[in-house]
C-alpha positions in Angstrom: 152.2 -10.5 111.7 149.0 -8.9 110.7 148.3 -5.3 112.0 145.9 -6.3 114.1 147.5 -9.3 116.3 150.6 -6.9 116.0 149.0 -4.2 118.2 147.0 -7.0 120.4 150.0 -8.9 121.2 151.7 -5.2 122.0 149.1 -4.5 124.1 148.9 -8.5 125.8 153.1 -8.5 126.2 153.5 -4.8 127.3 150.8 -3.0 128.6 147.6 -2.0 127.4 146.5 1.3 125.8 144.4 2.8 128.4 144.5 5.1 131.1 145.8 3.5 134.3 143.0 4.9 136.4 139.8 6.9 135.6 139.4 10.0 135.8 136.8 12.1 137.8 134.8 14.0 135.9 134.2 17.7 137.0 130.5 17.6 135.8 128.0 14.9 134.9 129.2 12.5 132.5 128.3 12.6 129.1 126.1 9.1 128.1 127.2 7.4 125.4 127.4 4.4 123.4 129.4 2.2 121.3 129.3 0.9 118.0 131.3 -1.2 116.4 132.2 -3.4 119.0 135.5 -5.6 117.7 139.3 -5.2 118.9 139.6 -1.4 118.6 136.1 -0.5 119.1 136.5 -2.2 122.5 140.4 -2.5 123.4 141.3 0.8 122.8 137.8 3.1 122.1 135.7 1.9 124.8 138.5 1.1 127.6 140.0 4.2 126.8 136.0 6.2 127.4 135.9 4.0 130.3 139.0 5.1 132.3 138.9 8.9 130.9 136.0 9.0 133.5 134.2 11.6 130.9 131.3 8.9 129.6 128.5 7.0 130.9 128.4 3.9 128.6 124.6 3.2 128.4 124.6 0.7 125.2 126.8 -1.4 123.1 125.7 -2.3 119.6 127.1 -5.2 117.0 126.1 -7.7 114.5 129.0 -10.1 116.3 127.1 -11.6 119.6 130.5 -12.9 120.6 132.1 -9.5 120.6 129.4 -7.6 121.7 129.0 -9.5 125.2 132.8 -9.0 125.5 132.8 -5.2 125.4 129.8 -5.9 127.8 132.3 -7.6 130.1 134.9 -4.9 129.4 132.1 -2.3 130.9 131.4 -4.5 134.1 134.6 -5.4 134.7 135.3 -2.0 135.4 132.6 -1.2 138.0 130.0 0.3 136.0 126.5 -0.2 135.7 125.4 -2.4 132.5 124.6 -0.7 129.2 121.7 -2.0 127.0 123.0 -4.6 124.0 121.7 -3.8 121.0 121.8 -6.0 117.4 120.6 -3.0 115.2 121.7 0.6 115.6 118.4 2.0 114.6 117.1 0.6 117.7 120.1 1.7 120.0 119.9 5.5 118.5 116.5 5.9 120.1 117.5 5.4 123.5 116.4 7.6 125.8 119.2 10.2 126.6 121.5 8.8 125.1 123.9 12.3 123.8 126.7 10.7 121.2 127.7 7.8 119.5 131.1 6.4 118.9 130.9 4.5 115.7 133.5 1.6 115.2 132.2 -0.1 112.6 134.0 -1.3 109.4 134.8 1.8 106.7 131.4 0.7 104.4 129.1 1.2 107.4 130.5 4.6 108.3 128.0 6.5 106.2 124.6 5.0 107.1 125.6 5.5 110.4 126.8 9.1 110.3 124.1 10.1 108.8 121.6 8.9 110.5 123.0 9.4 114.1 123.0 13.2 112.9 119.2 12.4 112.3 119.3 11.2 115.6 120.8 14.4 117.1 123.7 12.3 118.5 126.9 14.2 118.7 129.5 11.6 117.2 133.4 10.4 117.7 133.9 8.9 114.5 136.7 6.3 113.2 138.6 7.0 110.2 138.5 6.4 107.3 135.3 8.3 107.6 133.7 7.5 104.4 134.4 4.4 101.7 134.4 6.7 98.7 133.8 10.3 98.0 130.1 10.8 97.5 129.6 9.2 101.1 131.9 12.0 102.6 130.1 14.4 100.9 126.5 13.7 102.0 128.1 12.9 105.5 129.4 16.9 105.7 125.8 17.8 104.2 123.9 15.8 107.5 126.2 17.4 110.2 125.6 20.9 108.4 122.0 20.0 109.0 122.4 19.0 112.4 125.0 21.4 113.9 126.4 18.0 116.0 129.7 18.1 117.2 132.5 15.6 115.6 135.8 14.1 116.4 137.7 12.0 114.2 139.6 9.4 115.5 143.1 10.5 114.6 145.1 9.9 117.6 148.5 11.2 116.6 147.5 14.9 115.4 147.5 14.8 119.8 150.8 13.9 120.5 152.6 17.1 119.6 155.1 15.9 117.6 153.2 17.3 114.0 153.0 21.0 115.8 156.9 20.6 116.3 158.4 19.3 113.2 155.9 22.5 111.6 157.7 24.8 113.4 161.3 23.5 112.9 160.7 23.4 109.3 159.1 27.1 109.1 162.2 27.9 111.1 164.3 26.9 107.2 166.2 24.2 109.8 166.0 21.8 106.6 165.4 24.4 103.9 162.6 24.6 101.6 160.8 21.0 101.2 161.0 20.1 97.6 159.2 16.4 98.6 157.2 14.4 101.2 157.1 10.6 101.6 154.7 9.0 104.0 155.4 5.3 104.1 154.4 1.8 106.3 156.1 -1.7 106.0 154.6 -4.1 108.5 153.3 -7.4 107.2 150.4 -8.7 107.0 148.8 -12.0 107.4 147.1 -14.1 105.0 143.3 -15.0 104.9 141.1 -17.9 104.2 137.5 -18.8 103.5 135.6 -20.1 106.6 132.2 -21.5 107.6 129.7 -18.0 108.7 129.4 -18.4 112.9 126.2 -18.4 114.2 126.7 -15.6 116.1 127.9 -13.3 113.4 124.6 -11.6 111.4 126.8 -11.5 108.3 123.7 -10.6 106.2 123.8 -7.3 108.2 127.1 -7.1 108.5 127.8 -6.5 105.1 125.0 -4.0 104.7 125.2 -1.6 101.8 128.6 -3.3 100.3 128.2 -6.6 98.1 127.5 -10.2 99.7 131.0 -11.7 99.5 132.5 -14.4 101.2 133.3 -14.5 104.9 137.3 -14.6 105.5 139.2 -14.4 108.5 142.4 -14.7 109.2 144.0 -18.4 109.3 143.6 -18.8 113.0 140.9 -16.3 113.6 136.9 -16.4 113.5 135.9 -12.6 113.0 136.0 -11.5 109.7 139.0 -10.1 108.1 137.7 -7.2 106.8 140.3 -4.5 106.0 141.8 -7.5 103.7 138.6 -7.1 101.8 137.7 -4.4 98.9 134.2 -4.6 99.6 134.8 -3.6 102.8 138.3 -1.3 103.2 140.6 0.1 100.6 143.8 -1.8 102.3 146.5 -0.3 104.5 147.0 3.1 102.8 143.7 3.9 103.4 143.2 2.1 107.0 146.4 2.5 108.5 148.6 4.6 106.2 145.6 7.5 106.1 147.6 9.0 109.7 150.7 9.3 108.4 149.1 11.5 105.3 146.9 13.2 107.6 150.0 14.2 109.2 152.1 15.2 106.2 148.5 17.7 105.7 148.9 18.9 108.9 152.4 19.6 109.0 152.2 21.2 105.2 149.1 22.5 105.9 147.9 21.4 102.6 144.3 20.9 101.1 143.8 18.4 98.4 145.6 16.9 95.6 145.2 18.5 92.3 146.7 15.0 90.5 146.6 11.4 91.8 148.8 8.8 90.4 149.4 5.0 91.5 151.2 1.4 91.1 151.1 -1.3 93.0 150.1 -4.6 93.2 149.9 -8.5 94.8 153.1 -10.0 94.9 152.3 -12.8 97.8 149.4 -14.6 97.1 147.8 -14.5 101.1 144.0 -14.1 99.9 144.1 -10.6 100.1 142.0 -8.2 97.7 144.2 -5.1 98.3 147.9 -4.5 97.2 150.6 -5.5 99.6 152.7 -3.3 97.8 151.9 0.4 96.6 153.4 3.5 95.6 151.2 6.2 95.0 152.0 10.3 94.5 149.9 12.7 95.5 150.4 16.2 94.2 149.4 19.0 96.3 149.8 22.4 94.1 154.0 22.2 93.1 154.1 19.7 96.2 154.5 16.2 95.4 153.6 13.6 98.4 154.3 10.1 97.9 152.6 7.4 99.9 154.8 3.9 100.0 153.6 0.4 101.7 155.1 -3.4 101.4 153.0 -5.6 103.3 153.7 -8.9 101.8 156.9 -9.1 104.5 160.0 -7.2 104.0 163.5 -6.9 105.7 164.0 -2.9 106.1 167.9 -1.4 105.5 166.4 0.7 108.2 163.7 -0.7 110.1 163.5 2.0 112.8 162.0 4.3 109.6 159.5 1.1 108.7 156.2 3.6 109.8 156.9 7.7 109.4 157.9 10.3 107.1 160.6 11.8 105.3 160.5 15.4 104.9 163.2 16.0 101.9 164.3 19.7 102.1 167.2 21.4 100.6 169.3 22.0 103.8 168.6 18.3 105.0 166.1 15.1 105.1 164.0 14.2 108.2 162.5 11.4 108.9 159.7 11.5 111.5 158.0 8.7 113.9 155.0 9.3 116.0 157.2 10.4 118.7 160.3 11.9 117.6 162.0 12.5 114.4 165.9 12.2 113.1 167.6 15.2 111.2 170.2 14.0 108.3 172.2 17.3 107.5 173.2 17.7 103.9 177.4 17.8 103.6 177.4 14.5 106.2 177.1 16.7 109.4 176.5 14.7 112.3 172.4 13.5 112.2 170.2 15.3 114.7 168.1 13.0 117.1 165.1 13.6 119.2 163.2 11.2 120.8 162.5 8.1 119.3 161.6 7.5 116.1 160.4 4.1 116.2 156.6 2.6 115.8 156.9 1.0 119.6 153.5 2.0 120.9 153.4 -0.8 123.6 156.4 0.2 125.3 155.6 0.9 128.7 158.0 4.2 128.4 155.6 5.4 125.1 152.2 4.6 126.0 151.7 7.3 128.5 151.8 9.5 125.4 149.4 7.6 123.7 147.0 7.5 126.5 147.0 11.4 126.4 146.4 11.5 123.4 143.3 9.6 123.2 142.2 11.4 126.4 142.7 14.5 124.6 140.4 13.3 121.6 137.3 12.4 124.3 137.8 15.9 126.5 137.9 18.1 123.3 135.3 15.9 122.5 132.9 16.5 125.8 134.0 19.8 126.4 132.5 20.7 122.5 129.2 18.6 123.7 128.9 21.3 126.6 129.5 24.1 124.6 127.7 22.8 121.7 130.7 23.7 119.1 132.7 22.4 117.0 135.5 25.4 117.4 137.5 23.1 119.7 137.9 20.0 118.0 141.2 18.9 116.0 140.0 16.2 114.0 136.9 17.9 112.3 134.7 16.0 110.0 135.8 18.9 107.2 139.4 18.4 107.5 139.2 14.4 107.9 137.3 14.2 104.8 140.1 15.7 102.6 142.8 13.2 104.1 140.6 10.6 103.6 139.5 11.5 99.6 143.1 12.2 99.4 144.0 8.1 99.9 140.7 6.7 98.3 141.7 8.8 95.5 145.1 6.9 95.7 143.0 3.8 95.7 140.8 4.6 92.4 143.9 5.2 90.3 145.7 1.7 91.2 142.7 0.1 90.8 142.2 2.5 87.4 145.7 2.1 86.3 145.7 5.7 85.5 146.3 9.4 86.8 143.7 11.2 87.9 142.7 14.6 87.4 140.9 16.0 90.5 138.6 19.2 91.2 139.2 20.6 94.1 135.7 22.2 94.5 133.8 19.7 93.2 135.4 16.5 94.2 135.2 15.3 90.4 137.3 13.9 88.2 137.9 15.2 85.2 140.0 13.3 83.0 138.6 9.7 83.5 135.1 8.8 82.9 135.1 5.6 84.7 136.8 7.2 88.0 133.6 9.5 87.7 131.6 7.0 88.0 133.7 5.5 91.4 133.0 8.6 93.2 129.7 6.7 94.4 129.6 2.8 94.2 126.4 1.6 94.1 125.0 0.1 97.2 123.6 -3.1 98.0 119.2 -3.1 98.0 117.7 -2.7 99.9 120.2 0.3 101.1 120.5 3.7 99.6 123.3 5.6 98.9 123.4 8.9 101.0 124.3 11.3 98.3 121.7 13.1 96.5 123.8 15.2 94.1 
């Protein structure tokens, strides 16, 4: 099952990932609006604004009719007045009053958007990855320098606590000095197909600065199957797989990676443009992080450890889920449990925890609005962009079949003139690339 029936199904079967009840704000909500208006944008982002009780949604923007009178719905159906319905974001930024943004949109719109809701003076909740290559994140750090807006980056599990704990156990020498880090996801994926352009999909637009390719979807879907695309999304290391490195940053409080190296590849032909299989180190000053993935459908020795980490220290290994992590003592002492390491996010017991978490992201979120500051925020814009170089610099060596060299201040490569040149991919006229240097 592909990632994203997997978490819609969750969500159908189980539960769904919102608050159970909104929240009353202390002071006037802050307005907002939503773009990017497909499963996450509105399933999780928008219901979750919604019942937080924080926002006024005053407009809903996307290329996708379909979708975009759906999160409409979403908005009504919960007793609140109805926002403005946009087609073009240009139009939807100069609303009046309108205070921040969430932008949804596929990773090769993020820029453009950034950028020019920073223009806007539009305080913004970004999602991840928050640039499609390097140059982008650059001229995106330039325009909030500019404009002094506050940003959150939508990385949900930096919230739940469990990063902050498995730091301190390890500064405490419970698993002695960590020689190696692995951050890995097996979940399958399904395949795509070709299909007829709906009439209510602006695909023209929807591609935007990336290259006119064909419209695929999943074989019993109609929206676009865009993380399965190049063009579009650097596949599940970068999409899904960048919150599980963003962790291993947070918990090693590393920077960037000095030196990049990759393999990978397509073993089961599904139409899909990115490897459903990767292994790609990351070394962080004497630290080497390795990223792992099978997509193409794989029976796990251990499947409970199919989405963590495995911290390898001297005194022991432990492996570490969203919400709990498992000690395996060196010598074959007895393995130390807590909480459940398992990717189960739909469990009724787990998604109160999950709620909180994106509740978190939206009051850090408001409460910097008020106090017009970015000193409260978790998921800066700064700190985002290095996870997210981090896996597109993963990406550039598979796809260069080489190491790559990496300077830290500059963002350049050093050792490969052709990775050089991917730090910027040329955009698509009549749209300009952002970066200027």
């Amino acid at each position: 099952m592909d990632r994203r029936n997997f978490i819609k199904a969750g969500a159908t079967l189980t539960g769904s990932l919102v608050l159970p009840f909104p929240i009353k704000p202390a002071q006037d909500p802050v307005k907002i609006a939503i773009l990017g208006t497909g499963w996450w944008g509105t399933d999780v982002l928008l219901s979750n604004a919604l019942a937080s009780g924080l926002f006024e949604i005053v407009g809903l923007c996307d290329v996708n009719s379909v979708s975009l009178q759906r999160a409409a719905t979403v908005v009504a159906d919960a007793g609140c007045k109805k926002p403005k319905l946009f087609s073009d974001y240009r139009d939807l930024y100069q609303m009046p009053g309108l205070q921040a943004v969430v932008i949804a949109t596929p990773t090769h719109w993020h820029a453009l958007h950034f950028i020019d809701a920073c223009k806007a003076g539009l305080h913004v909740f970004l999602e991840k990855p928050v640039s499609y290559d390097i140059r982008e994140g650059q001229a995106m750090l330039e325009a909030q320098r500019k404009a002094g807006n506050v940003v959150q980056v939508d990385f949900p599990r930096t919230m739940l606590g469990t990063n902050e704990r498995v730091s301190d156990l390890i500064q405490s020498g419970a698993i002695g000095k960590v020689w190696q880090v692995q951050a890995n996801i097996h979940n399958p994926e399904g395949g795509v197909v070709e299909k007829a352009i709906p009439e209510t999909i602006d695909f023209e637009t929807f591609c935007g600065p990336a290259p006119r390719v064909k419209f695929m979807c999943h074989e019993n879907g109609k929206n676009p199957a865009w993380r399965n695309q190049h063009d579009f999304s650097r596949g599940m290391m970068v999409d899904w797989g960048i919150h599980y490195i963003n962790n291993v940053r947070k918990v090693m409080n590393l920077g960037l990676p000095d030196n990049v190296s990759a393999i990978g590849g397509i073993a089961r032909k599904l139409g899909l443009e990115n490897p459903d299989h990767l292994d790609v180190r990351f070394d962080f000053g004497d630290l080497p992080v390795y990223w792992s993935h099978k997509s193409f459908g794989y029976t796990a020795p251990v499947p409970e450890h199919n989405i963590g980490e495995y911290y390898y220290g001297e005194k022991a290994t432990m492996f570490v889920g969203d919400l709990g992590w498992e000690i395996f003592p060196a010598g074959g002492k007895e393995k130390i449990v807590h909480g459940d390491v398992r990717f189960d996010m739909f469990n009724p017991k787990n998604l109160p925890f999950y709620n909180k978490a994106f509740l978190d992201m939206y009051t850090e979120f408001v409460e910097g609005i008020r106090q017009k500051s970015n000193k409260g925020i978790t998921n800066t814009l700064e700190d985002a962009f290095k996870t997210t170089s981090s896996v597109i610099y993963g990406d550039m060596s598979y796809r260069l079949t080489s190491n790559l060299n990496i300077d830290t201040s500059t963002m350049d490569i050093t050792n490969h003139e052709e990775g050089r040149k991917m730090l910027k991919r040329e955009y698509r006229a009549p749209y300009l690339h952002p970066y200027a240097g």
